[in-house]
DSSP file (Angstrom, degrees, kcal/mol; ACC not computed):
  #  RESIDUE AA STRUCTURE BP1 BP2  ACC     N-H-->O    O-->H-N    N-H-->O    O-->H-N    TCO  KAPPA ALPHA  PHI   PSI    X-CA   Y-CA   Z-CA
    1    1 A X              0   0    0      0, 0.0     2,-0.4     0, 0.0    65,-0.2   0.000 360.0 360.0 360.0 141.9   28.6  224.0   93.3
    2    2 A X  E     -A   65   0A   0     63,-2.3    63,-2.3     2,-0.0     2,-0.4  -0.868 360.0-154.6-117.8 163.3   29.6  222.9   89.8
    3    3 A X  E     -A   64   0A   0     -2,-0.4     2,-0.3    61,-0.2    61,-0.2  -0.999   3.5-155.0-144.0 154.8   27.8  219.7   88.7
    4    4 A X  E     -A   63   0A   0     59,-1.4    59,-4.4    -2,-0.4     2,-0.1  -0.996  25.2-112.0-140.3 117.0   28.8  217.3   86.3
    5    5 A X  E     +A   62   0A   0     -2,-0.3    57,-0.2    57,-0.2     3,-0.1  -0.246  44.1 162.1 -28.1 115.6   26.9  214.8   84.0
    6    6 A X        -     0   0    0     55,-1.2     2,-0.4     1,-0.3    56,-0.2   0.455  56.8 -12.2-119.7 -29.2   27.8  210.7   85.4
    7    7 A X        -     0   0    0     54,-1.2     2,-0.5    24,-0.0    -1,-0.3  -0.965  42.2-155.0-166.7 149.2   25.3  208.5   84.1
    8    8 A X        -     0   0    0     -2,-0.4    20,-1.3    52,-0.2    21,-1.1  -0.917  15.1-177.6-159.4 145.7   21.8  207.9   82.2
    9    9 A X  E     -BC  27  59B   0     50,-3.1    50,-1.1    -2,-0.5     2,-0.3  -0.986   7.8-164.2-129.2 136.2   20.0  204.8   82.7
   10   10 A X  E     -BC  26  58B   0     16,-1.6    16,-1.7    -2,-0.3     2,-0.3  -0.750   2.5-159.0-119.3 177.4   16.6  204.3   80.7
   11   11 A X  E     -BC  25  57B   0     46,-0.6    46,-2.4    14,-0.3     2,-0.5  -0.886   4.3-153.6-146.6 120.4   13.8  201.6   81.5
   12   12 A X  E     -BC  24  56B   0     12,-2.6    12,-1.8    -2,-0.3     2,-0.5  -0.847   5.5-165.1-125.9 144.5   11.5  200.5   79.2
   13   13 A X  E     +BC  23  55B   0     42,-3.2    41,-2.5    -2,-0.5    42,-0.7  -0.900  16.3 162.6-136.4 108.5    8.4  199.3   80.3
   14   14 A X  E     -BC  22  53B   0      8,-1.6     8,-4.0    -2,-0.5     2,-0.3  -0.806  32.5-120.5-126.6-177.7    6.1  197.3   77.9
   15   15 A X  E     -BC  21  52B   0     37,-1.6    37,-2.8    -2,-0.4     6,-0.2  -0.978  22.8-130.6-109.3 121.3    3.0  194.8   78.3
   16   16 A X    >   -     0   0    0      4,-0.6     3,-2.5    -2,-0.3    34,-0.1  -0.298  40.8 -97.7 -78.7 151.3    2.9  190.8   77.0
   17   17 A X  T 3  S+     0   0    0      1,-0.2    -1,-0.1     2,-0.1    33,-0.0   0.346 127.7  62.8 -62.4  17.6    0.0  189.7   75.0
   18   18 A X  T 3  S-     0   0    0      2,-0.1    -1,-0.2     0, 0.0     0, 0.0   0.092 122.7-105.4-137.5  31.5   -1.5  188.2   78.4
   19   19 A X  S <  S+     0   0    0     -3,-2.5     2,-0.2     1,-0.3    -2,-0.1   0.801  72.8 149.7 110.5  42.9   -1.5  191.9   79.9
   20   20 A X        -     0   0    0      2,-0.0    -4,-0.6     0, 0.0     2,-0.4  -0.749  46.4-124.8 -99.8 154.1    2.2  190.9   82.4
   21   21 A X  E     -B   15   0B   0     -2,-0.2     2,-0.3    -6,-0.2    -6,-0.2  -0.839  30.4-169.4-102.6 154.8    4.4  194.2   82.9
   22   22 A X  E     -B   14   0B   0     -8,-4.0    -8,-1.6    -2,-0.4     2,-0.4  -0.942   6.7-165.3-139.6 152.8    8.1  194.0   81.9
   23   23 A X  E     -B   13   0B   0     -2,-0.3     2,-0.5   -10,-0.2   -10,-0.2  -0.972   3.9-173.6-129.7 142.7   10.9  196.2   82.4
   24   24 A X  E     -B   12   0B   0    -12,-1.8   -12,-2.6    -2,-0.4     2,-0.2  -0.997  10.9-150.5-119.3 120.0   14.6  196.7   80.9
   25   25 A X  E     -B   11   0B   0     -2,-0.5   -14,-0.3   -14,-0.2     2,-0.2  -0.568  11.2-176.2 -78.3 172.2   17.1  198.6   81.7
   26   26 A X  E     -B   10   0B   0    -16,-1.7   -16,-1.6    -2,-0.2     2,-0.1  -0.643   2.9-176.8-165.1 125.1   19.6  200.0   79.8
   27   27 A X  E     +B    9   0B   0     -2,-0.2   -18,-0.2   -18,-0.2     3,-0.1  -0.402  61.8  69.8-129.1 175.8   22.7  202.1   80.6
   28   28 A X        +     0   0    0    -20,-1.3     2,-0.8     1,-0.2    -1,-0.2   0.671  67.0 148.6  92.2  27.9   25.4  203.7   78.2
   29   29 A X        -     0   0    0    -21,-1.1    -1,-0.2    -3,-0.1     4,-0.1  -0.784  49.1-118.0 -91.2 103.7   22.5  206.2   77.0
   30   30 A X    >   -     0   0    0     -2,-0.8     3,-1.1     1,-0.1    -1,-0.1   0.473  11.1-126.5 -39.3 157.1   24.0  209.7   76.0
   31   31 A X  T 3  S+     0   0    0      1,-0.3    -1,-0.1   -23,-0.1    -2,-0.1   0.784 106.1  66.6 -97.7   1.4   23.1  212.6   77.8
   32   32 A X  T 3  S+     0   0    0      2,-0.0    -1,-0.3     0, 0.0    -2,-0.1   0.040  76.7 144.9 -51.2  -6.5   22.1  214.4   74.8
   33   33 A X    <   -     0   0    0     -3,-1.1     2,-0.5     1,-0.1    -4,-0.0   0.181  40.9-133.7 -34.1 152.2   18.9  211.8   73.9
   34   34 A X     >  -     0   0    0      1,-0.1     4,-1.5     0, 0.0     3,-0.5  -0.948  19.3-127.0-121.4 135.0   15.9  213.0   72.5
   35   35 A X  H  > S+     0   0    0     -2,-0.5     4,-0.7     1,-0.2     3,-0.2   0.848 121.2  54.4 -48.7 -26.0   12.4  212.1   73.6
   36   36 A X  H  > S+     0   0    0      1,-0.2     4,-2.0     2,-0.2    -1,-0.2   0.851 112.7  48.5 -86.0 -32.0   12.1  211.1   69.5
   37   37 A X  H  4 S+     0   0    0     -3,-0.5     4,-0.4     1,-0.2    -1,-0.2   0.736 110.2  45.0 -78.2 -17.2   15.3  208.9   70.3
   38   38 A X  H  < S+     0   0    0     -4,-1.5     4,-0.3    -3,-0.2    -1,-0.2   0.483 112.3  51.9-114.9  -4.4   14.2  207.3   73.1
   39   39 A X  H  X S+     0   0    0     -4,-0.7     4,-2.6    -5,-0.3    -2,-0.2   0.794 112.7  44.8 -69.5 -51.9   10.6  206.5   71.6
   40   40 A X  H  X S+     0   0    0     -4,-2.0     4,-2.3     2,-0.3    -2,-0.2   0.625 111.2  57.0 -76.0 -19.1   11.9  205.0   68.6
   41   41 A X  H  > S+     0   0    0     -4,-0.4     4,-1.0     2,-0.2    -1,-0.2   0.813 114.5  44.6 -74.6 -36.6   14.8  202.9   71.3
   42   42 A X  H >> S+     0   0    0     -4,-0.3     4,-2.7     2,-0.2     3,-1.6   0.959 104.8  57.9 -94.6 -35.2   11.7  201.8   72.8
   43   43 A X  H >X S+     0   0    0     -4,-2.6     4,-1.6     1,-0.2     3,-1.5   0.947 108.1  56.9  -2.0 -80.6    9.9  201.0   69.4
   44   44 A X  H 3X S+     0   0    0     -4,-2.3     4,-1.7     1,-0.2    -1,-0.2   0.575  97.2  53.1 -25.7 -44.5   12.7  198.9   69.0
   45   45 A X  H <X S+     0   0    0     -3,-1.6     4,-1.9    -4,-1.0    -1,-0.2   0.734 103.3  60.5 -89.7 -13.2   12.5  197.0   71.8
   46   46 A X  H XX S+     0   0    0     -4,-2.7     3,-2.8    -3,-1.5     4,-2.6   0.989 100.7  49.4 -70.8 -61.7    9.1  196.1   71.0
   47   47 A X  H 3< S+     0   0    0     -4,-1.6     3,-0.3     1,-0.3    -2,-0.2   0.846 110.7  53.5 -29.6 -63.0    9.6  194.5   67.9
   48   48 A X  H 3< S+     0   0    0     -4,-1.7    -1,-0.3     1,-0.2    -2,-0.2   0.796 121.8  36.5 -46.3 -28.9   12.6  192.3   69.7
   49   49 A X  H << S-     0   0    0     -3,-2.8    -2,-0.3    -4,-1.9    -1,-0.2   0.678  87.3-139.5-104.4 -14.3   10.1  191.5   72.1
   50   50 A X     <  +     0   0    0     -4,-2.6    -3,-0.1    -3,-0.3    -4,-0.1   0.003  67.3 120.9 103.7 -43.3    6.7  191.0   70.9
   51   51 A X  S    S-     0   0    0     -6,-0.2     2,-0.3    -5,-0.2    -1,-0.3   0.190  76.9-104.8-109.6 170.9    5.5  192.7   73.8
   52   52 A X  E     -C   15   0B   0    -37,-2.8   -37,-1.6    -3,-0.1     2,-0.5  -0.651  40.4-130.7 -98.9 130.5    3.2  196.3   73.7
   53   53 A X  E     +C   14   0B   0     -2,-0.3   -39,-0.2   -39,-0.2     3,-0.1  -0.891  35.5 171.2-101.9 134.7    6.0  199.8   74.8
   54   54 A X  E     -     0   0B   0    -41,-2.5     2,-0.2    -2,-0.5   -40,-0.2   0.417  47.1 -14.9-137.3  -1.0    4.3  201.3   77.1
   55   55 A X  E     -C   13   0B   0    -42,-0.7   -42,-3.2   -16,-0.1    -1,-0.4  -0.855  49.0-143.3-175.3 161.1    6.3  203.8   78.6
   56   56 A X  E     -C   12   0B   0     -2,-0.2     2,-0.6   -44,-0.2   -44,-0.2  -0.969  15.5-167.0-134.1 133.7   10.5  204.9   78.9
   57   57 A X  E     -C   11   0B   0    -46,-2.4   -46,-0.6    -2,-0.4     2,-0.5  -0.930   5.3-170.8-107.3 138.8   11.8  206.4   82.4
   58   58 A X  E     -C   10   0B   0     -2,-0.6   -48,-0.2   -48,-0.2     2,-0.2  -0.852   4.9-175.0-121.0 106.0   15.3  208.0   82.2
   59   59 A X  E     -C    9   0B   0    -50,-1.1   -50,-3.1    -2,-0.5     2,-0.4  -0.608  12.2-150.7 -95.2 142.1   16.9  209.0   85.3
   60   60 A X        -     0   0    0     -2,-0.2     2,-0.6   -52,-0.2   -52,-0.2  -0.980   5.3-145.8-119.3 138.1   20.3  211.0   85.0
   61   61 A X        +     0   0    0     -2,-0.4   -55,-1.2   -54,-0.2   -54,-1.2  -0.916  24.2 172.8 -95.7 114.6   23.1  210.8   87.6
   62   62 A X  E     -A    5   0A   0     -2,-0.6     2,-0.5   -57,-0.2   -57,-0.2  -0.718  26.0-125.5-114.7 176.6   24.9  213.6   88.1
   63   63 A X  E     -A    4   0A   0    -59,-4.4   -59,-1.4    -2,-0.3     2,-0.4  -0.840  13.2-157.6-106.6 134.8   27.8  214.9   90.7
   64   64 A X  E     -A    3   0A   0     -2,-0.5     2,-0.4   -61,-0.2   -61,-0.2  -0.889  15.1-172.9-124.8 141.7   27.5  217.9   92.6
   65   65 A X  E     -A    2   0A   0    -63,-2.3   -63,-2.3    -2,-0.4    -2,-0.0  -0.970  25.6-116.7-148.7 119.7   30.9  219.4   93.8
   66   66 A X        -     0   0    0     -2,-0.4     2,-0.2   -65,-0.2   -63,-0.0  -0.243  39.4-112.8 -64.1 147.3   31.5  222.3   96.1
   67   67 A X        -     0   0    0      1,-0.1     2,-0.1     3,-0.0    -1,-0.1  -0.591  31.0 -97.3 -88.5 145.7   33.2  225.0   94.5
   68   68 A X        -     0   0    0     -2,-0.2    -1,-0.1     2,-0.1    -2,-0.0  -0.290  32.7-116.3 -90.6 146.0   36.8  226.1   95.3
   69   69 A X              0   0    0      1,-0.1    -1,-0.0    -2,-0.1     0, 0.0  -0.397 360.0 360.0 -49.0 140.1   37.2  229.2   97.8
   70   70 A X              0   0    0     -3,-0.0    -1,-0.1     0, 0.0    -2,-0.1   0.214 360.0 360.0-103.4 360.0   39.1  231.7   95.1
C-alpha cells in the first residue's frame, strides 16, 4: 500500500466568559505543523475572539492505495 498525505483540518475549541464551548474549524493547515504552531494558531484565535483556547484537535486525511503487482 503506498499512502499519500490529502488533507489536515484543525478545530479549536475555546470557552466564552459565561463558561459556553466553541469550536472552529479550519482547513488549508500544512502537514508539516508543529504542536508550537498550532498553539500559537490557537493563541491567535483567542485574542480574535475574547474567548479562553482550550484545546486544538488535528485530524489528517490521508489515501491508502494498493500497490502495483511488479
Amino acid at each position: 500500500m503506498t499512502k499519500t498525505w490529502l488533507k489536515a483540518t484543525l478545530t479549536v475549541q475555546t470557552t466564552t466568559e459565561l463558561d459556553e464551548q466553541r469550536k472552529q474549524t479550519f482547513t488549508g493547515i500544512a502537514q508539516d505543523a508543529t504542536d508550537e504552531q498550532l498553539a500559537a494558531f490557537g493563541k491567535i484565535v483567542e485574542v480574535l475572539t475574547g474567548d479562553q483556547f482550550m484545546a486544538a484537535n488535528l485530524v489528517n486525511a490521508y489515501r491508502y492505495d494498493p500497490q502495483p503487482v511488479a
